[in-house]
C-alpha positions as a Markdown table, in Angstrom:
| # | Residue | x | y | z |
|---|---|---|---|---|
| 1 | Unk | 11.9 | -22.3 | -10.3 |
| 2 | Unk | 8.8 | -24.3 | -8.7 |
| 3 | Unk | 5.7 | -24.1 | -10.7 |
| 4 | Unk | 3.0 | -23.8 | -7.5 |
| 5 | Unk | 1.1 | -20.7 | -8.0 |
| 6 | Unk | 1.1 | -17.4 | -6.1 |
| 7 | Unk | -2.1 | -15.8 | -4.8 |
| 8 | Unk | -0.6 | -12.5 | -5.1 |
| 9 | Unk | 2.2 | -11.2 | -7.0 |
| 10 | Unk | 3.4 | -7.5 | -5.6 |
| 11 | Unk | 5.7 | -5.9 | -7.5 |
| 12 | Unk | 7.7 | -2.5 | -6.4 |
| 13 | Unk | 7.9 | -0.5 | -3.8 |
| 14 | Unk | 10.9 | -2.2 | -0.8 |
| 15 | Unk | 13.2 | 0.3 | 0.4 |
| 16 | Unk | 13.6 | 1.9 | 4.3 |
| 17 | Unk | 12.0 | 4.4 | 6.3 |
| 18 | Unk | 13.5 | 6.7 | 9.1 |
| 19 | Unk | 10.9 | 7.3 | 11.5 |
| 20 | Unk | 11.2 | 11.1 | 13.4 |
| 21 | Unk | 8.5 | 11.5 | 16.0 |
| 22 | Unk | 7.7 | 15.6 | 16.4 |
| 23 | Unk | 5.4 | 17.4 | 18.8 |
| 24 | Unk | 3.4 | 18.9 | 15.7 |
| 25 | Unk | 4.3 | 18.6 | 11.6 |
| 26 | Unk | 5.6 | 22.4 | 11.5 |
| 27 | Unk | 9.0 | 23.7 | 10.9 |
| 28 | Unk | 9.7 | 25.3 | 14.5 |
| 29 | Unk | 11.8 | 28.5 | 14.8 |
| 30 | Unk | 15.4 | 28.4 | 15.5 |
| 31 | Unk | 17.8 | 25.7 | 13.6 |
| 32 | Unk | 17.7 | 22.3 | 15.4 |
| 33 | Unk | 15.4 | 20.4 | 17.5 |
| 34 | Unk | 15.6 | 17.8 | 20.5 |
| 35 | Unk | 13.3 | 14.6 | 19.3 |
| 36 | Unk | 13.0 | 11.5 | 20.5 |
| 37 | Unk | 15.4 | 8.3 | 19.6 |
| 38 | Unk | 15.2 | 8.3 | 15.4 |
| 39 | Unk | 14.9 | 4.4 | 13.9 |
| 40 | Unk | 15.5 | 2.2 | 10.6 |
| 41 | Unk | 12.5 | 0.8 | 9.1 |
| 42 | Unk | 12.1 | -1.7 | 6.6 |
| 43 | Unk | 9.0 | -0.3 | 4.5 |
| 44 | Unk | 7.7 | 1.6 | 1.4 |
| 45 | Unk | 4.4 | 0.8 | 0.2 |
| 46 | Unk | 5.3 | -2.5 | -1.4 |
| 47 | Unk | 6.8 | -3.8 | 1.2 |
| 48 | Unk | 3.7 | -3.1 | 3.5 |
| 49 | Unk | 1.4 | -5.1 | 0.8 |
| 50 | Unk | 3.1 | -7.8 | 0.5 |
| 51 | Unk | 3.4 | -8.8 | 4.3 |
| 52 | Unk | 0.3 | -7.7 | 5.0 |
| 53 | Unk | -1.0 | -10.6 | 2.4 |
| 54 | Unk | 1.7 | -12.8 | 3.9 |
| 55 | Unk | 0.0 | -12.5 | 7.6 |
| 56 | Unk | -3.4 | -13.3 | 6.4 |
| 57 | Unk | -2.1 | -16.5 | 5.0 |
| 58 | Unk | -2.0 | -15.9 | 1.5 |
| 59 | Unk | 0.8 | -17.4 | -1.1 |
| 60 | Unk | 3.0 | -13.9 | -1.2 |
| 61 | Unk | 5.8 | -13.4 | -3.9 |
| 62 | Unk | 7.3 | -10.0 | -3.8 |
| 63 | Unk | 9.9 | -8.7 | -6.7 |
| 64 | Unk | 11.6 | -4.8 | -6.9 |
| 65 | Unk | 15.2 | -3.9 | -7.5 |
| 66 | Unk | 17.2 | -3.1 | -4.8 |
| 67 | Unk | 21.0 | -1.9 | -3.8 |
| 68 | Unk | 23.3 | -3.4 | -2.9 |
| 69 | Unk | 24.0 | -1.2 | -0.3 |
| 70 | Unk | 23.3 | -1.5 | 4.4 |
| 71 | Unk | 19.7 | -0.6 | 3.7 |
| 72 | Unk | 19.6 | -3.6 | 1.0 |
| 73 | Unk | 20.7 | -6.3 | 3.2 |
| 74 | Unk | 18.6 | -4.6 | 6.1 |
| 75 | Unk | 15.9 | -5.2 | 3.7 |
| 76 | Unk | 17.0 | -9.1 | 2.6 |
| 77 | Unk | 17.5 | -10.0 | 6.6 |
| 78 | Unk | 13.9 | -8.9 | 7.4 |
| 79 | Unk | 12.5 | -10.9 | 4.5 |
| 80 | Unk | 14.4 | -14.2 | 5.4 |
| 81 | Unk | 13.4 | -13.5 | 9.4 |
| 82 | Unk | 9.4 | -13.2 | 8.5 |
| 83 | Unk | 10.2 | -16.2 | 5.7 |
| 84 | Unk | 8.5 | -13.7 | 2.6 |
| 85 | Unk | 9.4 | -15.1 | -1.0 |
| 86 | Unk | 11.5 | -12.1 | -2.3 |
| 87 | Unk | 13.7 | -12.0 | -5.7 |
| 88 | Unk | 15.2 | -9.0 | -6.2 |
| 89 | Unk | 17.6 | -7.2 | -9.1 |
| 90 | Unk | 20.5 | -4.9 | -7.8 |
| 91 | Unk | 20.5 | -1.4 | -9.0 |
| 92 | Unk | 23.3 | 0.5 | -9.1 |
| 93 | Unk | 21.1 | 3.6 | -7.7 |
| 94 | Unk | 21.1 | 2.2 | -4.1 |
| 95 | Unk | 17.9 | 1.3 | -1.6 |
| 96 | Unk | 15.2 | 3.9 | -2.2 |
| 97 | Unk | 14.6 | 5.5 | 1.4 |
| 98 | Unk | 12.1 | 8.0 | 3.2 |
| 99 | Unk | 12.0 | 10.1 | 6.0 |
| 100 | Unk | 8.7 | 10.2 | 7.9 |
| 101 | Unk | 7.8 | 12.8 | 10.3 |
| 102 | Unk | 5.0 | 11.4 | 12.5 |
| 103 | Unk | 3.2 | 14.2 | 15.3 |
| 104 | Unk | 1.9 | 13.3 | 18.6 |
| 105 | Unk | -1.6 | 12.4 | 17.0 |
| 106 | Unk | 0.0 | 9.6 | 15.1 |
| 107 | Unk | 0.0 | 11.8 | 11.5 |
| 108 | Unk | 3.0 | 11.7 | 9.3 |
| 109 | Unk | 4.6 | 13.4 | 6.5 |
| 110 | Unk | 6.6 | 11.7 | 4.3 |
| 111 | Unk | 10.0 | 12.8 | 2.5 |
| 112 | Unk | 10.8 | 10.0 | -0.2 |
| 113 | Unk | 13.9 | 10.2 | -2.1 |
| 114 | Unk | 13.6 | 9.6 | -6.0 |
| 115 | Unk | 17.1 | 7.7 | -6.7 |
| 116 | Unk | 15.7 | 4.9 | -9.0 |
| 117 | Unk | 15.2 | 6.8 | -12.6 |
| 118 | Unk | 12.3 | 7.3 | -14.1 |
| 119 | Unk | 12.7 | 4.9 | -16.9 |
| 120 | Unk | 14.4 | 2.2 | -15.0 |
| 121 | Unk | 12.4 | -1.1 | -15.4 |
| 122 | Unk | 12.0 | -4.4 | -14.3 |
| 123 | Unk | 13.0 | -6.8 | -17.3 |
| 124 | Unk | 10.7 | -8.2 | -19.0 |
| 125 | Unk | 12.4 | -12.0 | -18.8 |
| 126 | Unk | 13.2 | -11.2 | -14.7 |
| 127 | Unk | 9.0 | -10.4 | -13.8 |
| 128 | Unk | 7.0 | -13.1 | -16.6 |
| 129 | Unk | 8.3 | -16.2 | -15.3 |
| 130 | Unk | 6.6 | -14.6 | -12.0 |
| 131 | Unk | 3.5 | -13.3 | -13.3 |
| 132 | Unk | 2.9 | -16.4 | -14.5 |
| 133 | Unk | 2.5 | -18.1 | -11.6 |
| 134 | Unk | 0.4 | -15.3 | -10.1 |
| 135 | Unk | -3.2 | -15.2 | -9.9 |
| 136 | Unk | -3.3 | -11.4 | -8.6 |
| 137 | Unk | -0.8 | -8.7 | -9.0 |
| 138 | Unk | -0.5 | -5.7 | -7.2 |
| 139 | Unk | 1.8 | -3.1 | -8.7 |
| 140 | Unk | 3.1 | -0.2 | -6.2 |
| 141 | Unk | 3.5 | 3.2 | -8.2 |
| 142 | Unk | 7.4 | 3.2 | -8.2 |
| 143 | Unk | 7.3 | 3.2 | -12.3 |
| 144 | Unk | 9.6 | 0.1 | -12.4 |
| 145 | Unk | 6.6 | -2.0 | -13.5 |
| 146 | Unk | 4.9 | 0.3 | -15.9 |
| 147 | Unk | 5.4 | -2.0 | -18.4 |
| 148 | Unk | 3.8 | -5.3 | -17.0 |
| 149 | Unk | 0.2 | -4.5 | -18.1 |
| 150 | Unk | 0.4 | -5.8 | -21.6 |
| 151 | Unk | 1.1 | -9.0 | -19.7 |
| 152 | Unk | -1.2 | -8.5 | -17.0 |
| 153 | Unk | -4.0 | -8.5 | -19.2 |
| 154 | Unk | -2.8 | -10.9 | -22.4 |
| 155 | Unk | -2.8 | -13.2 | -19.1 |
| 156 | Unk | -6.1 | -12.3 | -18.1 |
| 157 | Unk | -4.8 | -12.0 | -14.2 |
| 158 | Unk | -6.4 | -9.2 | -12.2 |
| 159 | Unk | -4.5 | -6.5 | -10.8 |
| 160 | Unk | -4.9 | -4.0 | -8.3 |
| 161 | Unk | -3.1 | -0.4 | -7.5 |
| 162 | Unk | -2.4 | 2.3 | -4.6 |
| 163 | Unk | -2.4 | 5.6 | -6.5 |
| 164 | Unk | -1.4 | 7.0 | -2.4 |
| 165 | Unk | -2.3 | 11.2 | -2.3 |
| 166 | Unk | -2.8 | 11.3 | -7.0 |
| 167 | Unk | -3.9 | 14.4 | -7.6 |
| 168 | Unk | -6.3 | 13.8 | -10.0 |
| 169 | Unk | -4.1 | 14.9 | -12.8 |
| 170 | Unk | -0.7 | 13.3 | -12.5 |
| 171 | Unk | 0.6 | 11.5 | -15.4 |
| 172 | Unk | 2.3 | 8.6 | -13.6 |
| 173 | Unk | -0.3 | 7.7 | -11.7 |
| 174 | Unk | -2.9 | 7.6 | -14.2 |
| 175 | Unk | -1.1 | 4.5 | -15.9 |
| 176 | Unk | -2.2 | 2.7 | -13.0 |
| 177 | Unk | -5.5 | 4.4 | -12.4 |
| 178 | Unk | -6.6 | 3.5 | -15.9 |
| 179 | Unk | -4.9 | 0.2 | -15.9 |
| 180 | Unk | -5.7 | -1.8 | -13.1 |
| 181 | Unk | -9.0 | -3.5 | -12.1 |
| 182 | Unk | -9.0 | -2.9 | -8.4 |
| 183 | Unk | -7.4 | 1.4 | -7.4 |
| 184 | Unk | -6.8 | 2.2 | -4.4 |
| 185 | Unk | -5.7 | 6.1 | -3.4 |
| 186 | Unk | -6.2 | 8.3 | -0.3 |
| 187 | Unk | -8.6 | 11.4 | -0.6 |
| 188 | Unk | -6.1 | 13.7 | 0.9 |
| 189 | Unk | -5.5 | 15.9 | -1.9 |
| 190 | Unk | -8.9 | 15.5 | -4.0 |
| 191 | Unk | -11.6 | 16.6 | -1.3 |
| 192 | Unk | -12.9 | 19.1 | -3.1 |
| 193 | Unk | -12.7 | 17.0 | -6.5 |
| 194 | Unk | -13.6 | 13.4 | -5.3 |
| 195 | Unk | -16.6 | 12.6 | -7.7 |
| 196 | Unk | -14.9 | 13.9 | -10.4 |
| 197 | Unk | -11.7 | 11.8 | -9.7 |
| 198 | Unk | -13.2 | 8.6 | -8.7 |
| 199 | Unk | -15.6 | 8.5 | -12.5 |
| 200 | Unk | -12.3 | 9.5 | -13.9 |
| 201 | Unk | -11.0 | 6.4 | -12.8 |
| 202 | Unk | -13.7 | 4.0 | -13.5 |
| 203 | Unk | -15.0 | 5.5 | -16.2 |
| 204 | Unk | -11.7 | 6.2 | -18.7 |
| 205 | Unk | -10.3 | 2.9 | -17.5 |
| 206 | Unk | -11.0 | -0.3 | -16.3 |
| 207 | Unk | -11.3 | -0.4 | -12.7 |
| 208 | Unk | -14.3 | -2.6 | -10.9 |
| 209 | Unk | -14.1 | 0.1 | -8.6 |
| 210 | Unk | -12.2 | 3.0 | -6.5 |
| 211 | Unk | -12.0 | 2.9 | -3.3 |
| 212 | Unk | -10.2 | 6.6 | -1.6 |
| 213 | Unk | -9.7 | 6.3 | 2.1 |
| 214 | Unk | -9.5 | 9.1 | 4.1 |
| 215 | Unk | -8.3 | 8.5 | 7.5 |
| 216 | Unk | -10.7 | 8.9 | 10.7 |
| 217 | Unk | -13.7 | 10.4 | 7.9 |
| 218 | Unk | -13.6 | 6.4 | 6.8 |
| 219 | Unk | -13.7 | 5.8 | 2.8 |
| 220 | Unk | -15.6 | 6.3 | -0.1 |
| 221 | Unk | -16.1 | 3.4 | -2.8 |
| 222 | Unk | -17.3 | 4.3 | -6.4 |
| 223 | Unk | -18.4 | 1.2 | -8.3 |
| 224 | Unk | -18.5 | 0.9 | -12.3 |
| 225 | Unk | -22.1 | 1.8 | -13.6 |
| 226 | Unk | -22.8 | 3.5 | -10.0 |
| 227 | Unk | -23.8 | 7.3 | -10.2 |
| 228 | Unk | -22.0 | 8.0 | -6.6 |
| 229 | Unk | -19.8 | 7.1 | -4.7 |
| 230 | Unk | -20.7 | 5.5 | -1.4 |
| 231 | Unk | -19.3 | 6.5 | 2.1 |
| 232 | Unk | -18.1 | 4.2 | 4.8 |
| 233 | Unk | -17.5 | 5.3 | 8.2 |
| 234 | Unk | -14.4 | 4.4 | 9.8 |
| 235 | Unk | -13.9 | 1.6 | 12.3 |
| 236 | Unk | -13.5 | 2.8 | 16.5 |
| 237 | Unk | -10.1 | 1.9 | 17.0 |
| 238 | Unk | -9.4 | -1.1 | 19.7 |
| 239 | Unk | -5.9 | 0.2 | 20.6 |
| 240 | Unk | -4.7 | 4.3 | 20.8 |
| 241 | Unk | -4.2 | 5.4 | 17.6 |
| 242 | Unk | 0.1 | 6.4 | 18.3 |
| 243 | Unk | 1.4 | 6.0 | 13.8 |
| 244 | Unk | -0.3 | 6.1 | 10.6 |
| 245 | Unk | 2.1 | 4.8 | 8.7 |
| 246 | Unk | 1.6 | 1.7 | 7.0 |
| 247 | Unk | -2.3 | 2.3 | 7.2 |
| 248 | Unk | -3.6 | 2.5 | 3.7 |
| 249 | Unk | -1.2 | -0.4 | 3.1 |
| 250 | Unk | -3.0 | -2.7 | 5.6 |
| 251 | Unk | -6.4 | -1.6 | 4.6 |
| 252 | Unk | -5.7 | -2.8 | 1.2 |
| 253 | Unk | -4.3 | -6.1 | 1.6 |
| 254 | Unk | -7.2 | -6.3 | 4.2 |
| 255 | Unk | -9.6 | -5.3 | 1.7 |
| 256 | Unk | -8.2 | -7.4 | -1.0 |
| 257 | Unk | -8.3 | -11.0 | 0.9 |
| 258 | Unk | -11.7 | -10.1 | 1.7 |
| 259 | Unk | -12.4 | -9.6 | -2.0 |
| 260 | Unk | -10.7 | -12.5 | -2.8 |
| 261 | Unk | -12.6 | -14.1 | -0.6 |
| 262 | Unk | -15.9 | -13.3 | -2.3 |
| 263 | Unk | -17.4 | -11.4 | 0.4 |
| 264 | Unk | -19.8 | -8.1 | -0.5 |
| 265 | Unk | -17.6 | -4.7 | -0.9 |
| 266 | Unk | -19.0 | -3.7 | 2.3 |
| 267 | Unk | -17.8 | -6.1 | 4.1 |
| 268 | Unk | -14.7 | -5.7 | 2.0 |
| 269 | Unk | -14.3 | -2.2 | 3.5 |
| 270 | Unk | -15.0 | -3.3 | 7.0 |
| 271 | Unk | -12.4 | -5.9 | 6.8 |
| 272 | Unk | -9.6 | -3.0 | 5.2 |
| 273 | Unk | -10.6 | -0.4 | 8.0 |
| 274 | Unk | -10.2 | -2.8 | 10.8 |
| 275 | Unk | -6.7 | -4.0 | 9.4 |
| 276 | Unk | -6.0 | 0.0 | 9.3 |
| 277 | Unk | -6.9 | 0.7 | 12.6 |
| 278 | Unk | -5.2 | -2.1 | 14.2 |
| 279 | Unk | -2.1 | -1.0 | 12.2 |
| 280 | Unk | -2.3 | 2.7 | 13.6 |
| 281 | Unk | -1.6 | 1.2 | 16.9 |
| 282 | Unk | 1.9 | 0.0 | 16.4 |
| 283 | Unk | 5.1 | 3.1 | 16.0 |
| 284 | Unk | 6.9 | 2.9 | 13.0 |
| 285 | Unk | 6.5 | 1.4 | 9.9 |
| 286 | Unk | 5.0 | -2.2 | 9.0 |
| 287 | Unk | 6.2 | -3.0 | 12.7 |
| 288 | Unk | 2.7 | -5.3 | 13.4 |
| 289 | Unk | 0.4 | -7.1 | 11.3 |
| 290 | Unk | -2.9 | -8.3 | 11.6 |
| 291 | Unk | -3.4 | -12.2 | 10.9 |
| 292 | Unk | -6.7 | -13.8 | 9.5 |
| 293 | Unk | -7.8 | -14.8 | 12.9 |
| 294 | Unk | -7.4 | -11.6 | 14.8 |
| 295 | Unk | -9.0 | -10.3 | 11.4 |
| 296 | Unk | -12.4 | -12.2 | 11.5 |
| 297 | Unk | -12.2 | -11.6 | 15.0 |
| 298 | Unk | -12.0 | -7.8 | 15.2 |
| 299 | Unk | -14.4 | -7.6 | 12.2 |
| 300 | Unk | -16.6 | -9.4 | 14.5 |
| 301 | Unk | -16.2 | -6.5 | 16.7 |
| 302 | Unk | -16.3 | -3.3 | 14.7 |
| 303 | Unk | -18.6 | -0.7 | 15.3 |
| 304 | Unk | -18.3 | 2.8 | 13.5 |
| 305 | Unk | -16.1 | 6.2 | 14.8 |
| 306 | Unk | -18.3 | 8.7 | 16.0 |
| 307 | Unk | -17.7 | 11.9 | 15.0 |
C-alpha cells in the first residue's frame, strides 16, 4: 500500500438507487400505475461524498463493504470509469439498494433497504491502515464504522458526519452527532425543534458546528459558544430544479473543500448551496458533479432565492 496521504477518507454508505419519477409523492387509487422509464443508479450517501470530493480535486479514498452480487460490480465499473480509489470487503448480505420516488417538482422519497446487520463492522485491521493516511474522514451513518472514532480521535484527524432527516432523538445517529467535529443533517423532521437539536449537538458533543439544510428555505448553521443559530438563504438556481437527490451530498463536500480551504463559514455555505443547486439540475442520482472551477465560478455568481 502507497504511503501518500489522503485529503479525505469517506467511509460507508456505496450501494444503488432505482430512480421512479411520479406525478405527485401519493399512493394513487387503484393497484398499478403507468410511470416513466425506471433506471439503476450508482449512489447512497457515501458514494455521493466521496465523488463530489473527487470532482473538486481533492485526494479521495472511499472504503464500505459490498456484495458480491450485479449491483456490486455495477458499483466497482463506475468507480474504475470515474478512476475513484475504492477498497471494498464483500458481505455476504448483498449491495444495499433504495428506491427513490422523485415528483414533478424534483422532491423525492426514499425507500432504503436495511440488509447489512446492525452490528456488522468494518475491521479494525481493513480501515487503520486507511485512516492513517487520511487527513479528514467522513463517516456516512450506515453503522459499519461506528467503531472508528477511538481512532479518529487517538489520531487527532478531524471528521465530519450527515446525520440526513435524525430526529433529534435517534440512538444511532447520535454516535455521530456527538462524535464528529463537523454534522451535517437536513431540518426536515426537526422544524419545530431546530434550536433544541442543533445545542444538542454542539453542546453534548464535540462538533465546531451544525449545519441543517433545508431545501429552497436555505440552511441554518449553529456554531459552538453561539446562542443561535444563523440562517442562510438558499442560492437561485442556474438550471431548472428537475431531482433532489444527491443534494445534501453535494452541499457538503462543497461545504467541506471550502472549509478546508480556510474560507469564513459563510462563504462555506455559499459554496455548499451552489454545489446543491447545481446538483438538483441533473435526474437521477450523483449523475453530475460540480468541479472546482465551475465552483468558484458559480459562487462568483450567486445571488439569494426569493421567496
Amino acid at each position: 500500500m502507497s504511503s501518500t496521504p489522503y485529503d479525505v477518507l469517506v467511509v460507508g454508505g456505496a450501494g444503488v438507487d432505482t430512480v421512479v419519477r411520479v406525478d405527485e409523492l401519493r399512493v394513487p387509487p387503484g393497484d398499478s400505475l403507468h410511470v416513466p422509464p425506471v433506471y439503476d443508479y450508482v449512489a447512497h450517501t457515501g458514494n455521493g461524498v466521496a465523488l463530489g470530493f473527487h470532482h473538486l480535486g481533492l485526494a479521495t479514498k472511499f472504503i464500505d463493504y459490498l456484495g458480491d452480487d450485479a449491483q456490486g460490480h455495477a458499483v466497482l465499473a463506475a468507480y474504475a470509469e470515474r478512476g475513484l480509489d475504492f477498497s471494498h470487503l464483500v458481505s455476504p448480505h448483498g449491495t444495499p439498494r433504495g428506491i427513490n420516488l422523485v415528483d414533478a417538482q424534483g422532491r423525492r422519497f426514499s425507500f432504503y433497504d436495511s440488509r447489512h446487520p446492525a452490528d456488522l463492522r468494518l475491521p479494525r485491521a481493513f480501515h487503520l491502515p486507511h485512516l492513517e493516511r487520511a487527513r479528514h474522514v467522513h463517516l456516512s451513518i450506515t453503522g459499519v464504522n461506528r467503531d472508528m472514532y477511538e481512532d479518529i480521535h487517538r489520531l487527532g484527524i478531524t471528521s465530519s458526519t450527515d446525520l440526513h432527516d435524525w430526529d433529534g432523538t435517534n440512538p444511532h445517529h447520535l454516535t455521530y452527532a456527538l462524535n464528529s467535529d463537523y454534522v451535517f443533517l437536513s431540518a426536515a423532521a426537526v422544524h419545530d425543534r431546530l434550536e433544541e437539536v442543533l445545542h444538542r449537538v454542539v453542546d453534548e458533543g464535540r462538533a465546531r458546528f451544525v449545519v441543517a439544510t433545508d431545501g429552497a428555505a436555505g440552511c441554518h448553521l449553529l456554531v459552538r459558544g453561539e446562542e443561535k443559530a444563523r440562517h442562510f438563504p438558499a442560492v437561485r438556481p442556474e438550471r431548472p430544479v428537475v431531482d433532489s437527490n444527491g443534494a445534501g451530498d453535494a452541499f457538503v463536500t462543497a461545504f467541506l473543500h471550502a472549509l478546508m480551504e480556510g474560507q469564513a463559514l459563510q462563504d462555506c455555505v455559499v459554496a455548499g448551496s451552489v454545489s446543491g443547486a447545481f446538483s438538483c439540475a441533473s435526474a437521477g442520482t450523483h449523475t453530475e458533479f460540480i468541479d472546482l472551477p465551475g465552483l468558484r465560478a458559480a459562487v462568483a455568481r450567486a445571488v439569494p432565492a426569493v421567496g
